[in-house]
C-alpha positions as CSV (number, residue, x, y, z in Angstrom):
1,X,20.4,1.6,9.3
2,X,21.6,2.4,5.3
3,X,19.2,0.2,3.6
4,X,15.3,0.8,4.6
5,X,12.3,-0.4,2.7
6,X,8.5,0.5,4.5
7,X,6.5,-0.5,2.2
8,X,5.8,-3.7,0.7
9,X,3.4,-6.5,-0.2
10,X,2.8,-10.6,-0.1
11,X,0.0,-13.2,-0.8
12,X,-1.6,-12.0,2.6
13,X,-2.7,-9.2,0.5
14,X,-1.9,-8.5,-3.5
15,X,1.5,-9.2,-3.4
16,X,2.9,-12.4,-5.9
17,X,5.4,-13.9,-2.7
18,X,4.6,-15.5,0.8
19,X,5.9,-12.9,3.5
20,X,8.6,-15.3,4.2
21,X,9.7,-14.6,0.7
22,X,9.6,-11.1,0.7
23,X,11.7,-11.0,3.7
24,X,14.4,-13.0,2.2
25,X,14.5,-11.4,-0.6
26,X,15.1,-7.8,1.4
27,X,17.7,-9.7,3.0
28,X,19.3,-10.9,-0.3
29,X,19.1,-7.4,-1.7
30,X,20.8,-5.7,1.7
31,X,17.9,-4.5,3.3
32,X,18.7,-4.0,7.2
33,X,14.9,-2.6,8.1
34,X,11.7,-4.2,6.6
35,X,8.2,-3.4,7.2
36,X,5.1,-5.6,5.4
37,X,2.3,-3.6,4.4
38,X,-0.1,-5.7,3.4
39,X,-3.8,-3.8,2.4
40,X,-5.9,-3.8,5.0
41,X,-4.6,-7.0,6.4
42,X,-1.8,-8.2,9.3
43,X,-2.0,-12.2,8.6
44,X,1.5,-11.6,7.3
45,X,3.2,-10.2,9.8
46,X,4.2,-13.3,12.1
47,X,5.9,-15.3,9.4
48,X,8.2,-12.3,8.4
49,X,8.8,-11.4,11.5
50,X,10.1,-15.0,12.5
51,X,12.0,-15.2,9.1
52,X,14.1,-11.9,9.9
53,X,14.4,-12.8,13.4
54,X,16.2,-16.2,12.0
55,X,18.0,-13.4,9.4
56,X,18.9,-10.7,12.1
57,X,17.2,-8.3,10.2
58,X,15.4,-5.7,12.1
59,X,11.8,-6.1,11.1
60,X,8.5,-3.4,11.3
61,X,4.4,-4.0,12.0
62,X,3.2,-2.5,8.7
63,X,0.1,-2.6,7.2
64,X,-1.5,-0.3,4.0
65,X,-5.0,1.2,4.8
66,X,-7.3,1.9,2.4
67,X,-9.4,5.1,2.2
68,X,-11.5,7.5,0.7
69,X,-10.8,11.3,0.5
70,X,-12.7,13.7,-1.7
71,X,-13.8,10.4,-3.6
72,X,-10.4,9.2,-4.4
73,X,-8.9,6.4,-2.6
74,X,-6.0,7.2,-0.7
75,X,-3.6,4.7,1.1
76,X,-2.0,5.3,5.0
77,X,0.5,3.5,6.0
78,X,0.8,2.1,9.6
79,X,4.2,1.2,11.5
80,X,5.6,0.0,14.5
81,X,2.2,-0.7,15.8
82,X,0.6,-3.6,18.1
83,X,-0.6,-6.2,15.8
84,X,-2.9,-7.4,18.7
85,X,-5.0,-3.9,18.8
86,X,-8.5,-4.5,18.7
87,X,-10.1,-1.4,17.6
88,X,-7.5,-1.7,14.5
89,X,-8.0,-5.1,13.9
90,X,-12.0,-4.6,14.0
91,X,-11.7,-1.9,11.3
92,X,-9.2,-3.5,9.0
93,X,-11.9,-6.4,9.1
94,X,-14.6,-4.0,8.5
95,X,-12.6,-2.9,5.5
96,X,-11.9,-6.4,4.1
97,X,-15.6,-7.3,4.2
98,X,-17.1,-5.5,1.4
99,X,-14.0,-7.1,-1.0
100,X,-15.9,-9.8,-2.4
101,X,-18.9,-8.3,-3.0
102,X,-16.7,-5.6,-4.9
103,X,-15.2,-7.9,-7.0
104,X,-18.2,-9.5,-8.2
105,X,-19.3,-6.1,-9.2
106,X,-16.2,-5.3,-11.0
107,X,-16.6,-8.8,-12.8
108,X,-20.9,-7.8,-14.0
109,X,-19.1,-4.3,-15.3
110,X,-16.7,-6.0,-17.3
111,X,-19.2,-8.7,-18.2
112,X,-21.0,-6.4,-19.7
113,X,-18.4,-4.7,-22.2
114,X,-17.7,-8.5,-23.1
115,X,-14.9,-10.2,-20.8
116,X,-16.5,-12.6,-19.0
117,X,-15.4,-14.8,-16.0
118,X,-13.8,-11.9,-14.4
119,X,-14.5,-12.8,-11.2
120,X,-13.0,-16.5,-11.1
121,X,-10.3,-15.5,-12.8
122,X,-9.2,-12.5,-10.8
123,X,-10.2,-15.3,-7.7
124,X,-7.5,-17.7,-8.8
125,X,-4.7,-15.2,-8.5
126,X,-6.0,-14.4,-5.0
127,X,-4.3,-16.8,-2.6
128,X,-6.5,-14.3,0.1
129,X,-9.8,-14.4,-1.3
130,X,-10.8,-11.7,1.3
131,X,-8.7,-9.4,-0.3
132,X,-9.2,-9.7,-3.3
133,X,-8.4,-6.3,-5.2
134,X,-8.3,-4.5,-8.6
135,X,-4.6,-6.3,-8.6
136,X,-5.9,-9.6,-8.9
137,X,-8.2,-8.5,-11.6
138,X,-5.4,-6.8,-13.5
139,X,-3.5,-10.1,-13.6
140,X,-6.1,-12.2,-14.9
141,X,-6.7,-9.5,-17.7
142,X,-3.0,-9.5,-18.4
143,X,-2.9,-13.2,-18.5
144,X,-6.2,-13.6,-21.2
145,X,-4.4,-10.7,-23.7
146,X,-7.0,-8.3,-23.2
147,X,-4.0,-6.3,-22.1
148,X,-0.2,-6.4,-22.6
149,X,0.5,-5.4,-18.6
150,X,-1.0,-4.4,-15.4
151,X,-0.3,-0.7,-15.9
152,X,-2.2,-1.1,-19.3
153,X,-4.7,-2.8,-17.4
154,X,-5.8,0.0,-14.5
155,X,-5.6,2.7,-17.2
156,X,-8.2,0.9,-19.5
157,X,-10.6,-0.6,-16.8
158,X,-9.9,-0.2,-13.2
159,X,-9.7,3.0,-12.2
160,X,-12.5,5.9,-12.0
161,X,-14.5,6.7,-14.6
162,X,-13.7,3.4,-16.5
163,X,-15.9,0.4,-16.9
164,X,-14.6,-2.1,-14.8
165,X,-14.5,0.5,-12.0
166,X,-17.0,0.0,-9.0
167,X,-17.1,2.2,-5.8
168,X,-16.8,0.7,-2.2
169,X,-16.8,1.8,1.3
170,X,-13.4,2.1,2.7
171,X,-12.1,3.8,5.6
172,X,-12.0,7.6,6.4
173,X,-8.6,9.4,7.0
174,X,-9.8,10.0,10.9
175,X,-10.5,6.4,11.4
176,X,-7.2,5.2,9.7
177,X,-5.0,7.4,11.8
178,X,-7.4,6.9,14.7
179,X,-7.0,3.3,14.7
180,X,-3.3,3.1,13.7
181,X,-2.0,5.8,16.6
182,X,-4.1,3.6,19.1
183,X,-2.6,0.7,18.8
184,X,0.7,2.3,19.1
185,X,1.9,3.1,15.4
186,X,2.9,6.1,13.1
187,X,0.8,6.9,10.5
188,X,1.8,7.6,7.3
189,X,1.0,8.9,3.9
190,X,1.4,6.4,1.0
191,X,3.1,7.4,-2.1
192,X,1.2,11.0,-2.5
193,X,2.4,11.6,-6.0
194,X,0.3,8.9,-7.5
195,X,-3.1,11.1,-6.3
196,X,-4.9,13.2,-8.7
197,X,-4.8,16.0,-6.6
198,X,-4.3,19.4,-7.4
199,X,-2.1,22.1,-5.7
200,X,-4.8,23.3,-3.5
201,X,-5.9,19.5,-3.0
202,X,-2.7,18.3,-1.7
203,X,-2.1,20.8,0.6
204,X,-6.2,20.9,2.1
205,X,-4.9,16.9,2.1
206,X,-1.7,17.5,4.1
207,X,-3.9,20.0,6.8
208,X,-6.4,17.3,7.2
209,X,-3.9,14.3,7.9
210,X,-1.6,16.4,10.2
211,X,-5.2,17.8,12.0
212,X,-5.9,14.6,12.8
213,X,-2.6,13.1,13.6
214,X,-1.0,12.2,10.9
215,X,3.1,12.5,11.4
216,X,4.6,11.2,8.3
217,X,4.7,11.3,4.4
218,X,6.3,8.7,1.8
219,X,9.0,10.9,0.5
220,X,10.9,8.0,-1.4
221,X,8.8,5.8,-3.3
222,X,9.1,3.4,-5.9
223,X,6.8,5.0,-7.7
224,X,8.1,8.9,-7.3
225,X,10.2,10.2,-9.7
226,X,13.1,12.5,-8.8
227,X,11.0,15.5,-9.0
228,X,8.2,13.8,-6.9
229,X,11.1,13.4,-4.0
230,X,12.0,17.0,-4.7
231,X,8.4,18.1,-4.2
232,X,7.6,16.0,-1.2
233,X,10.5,16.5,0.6
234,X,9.5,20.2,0.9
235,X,5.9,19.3,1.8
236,X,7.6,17.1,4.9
237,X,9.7,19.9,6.2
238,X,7.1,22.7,5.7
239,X,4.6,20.6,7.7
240,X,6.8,19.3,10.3
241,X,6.1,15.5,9.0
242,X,9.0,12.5,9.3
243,X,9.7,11.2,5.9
244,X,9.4,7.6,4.7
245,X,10.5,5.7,1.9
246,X,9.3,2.3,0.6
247,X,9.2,0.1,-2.4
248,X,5.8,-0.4,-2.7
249,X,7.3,-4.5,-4.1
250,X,4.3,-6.3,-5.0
251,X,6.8,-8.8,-6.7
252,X,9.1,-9.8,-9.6
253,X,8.5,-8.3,-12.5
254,X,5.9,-6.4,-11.3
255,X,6.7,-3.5,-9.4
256,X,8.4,0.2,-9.5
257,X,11.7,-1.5,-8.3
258,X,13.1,-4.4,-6.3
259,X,12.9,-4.0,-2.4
260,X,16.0,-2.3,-1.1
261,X,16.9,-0.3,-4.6
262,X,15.5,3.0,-4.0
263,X,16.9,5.9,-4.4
264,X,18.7,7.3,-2.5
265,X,16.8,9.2,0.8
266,X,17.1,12.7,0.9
267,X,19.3,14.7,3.3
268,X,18.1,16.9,6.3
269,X,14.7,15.5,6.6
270,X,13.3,13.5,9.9
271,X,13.2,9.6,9.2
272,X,9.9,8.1,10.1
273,X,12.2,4.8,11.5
274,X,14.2,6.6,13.9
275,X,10.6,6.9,16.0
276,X,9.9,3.4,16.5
């Protein structure tokens, strides 16, 4: 395998294409190993698989978990797991069901500083109204001008300690790795240089996930930069974790880079696919 993308989104979650979309598109762009990872959500999984089936691509159970650690939100990434699980399907669910209430949350915040109808407006880019997330609301921003783009967007309002910014219950790193391994999968850390960590943090992070078996860390993302892959790539060895790389494609025009154009993947480490 040359050409491997792990992470990625579609409608099923925040994503702007169908999975059956997405997977094309890898396929267009020379991807020979896909995985979906949708947030917190699998509905996605059996179109793409069918559509790289029909494509002979070879194609990955993924999904993005959301949770909290040291009251940041962190994401794990899941692979090459039973889709059918039901202690992982029962806490993605769990997960998913405090969305909606968020969001109409997020929509009185930002009510109250003067942008009304937030929350329909973030609910019409949401072809999943379950998962509904701070993506949906960026877009709606973008597309009244409050904003000029979605990075623009998070920075002003949506993340901590700004006023469209509302808390919610997500999972713990035990539970996410718990579930994921259960079912069968590797879990993964996503992207760990977009974390506000500090030194000390990261590593205390890195214990923690490998304590509770975690195995593997995003080493190539779309949204490292060169030094980030330097950096990580030493975590991965030091700790003994598999690297992964991924996209993180959300969709045109949109994301970090198109799926299957990441940089290159670093030599001498352990890649996460060659366990599945």
């Amino acid at each position: 395998m040359h050409n491997v993308d792990l992470h990625c989104h579609s409608t099923a979650s925040d994503g702007l294409l169908p999975a059956a979309e997405v997977v094309r598109r890898a396929a267009e762009n020379g991807v020979d190993m896909l995985a979906l990872t949708d947030h917190d959500e699998l509905s996605g999984l059996t179109a793409a698989r069918s559509v790289a089936d029909e494509l002979g691509m070879r194609f990955v159970n993924g999904v993005e978990v959301s949770i909290e650690w040291l009251g940041l939100q962190v994401h794990i990434l899941g692979f090459a797991f039973d889709a059918d699980d039901e202690a992982l399907n029962a806490g993605l669910a769990a997960i998913r069901s405090g969305r909606v209430d968020r969001a109409r949350r997020m929509a009185a915040a930002l009510e109250k500083i003067g942008i009304p109808g937030c929350f329909d407006g973030a609910m019409g880019h949401a072809e999943n109204p379950n998962l509904i997330s701070r993506s949906h609301f960026a877009r709606y921003l973008v597309e009244i001008g409050v904003c000029k783009d979605m990075r623009s967007v998070f920075e002003s309002y949506l993340v901590p300690g700004r006023p469209g910014y509302v808390d919610h219950r997500w999972a713990t790193l035990e539970e996410a790795v718990r579930w994921i391994r259960g079912a069968g999968g590797v879990a993964s850390v996503a992207h760990p240089g977009r974390y506000k960590f500090s030194r000390s943090e990261l590593r205390r992070f890195f214990d923690e996930f490998k304590g509770v078996g975690g195995q593997a860390i995003e080493v190539v993302s779309g949204s490292h930069s060169a030094d980030n892959v330097v950096v990580f790539s030493r975590f991965a060895r030091e700790y003994g974790f598999m690297a992964s790389c991924g996209s993180d494609f959300h969709g045109p025009g949109e994301s970090y880079v198109d799926l299957g154009k990441l940089a290159p993947f670093p030599q001498g480490l352990a890649p996460v696919w060659e366990s599945f």
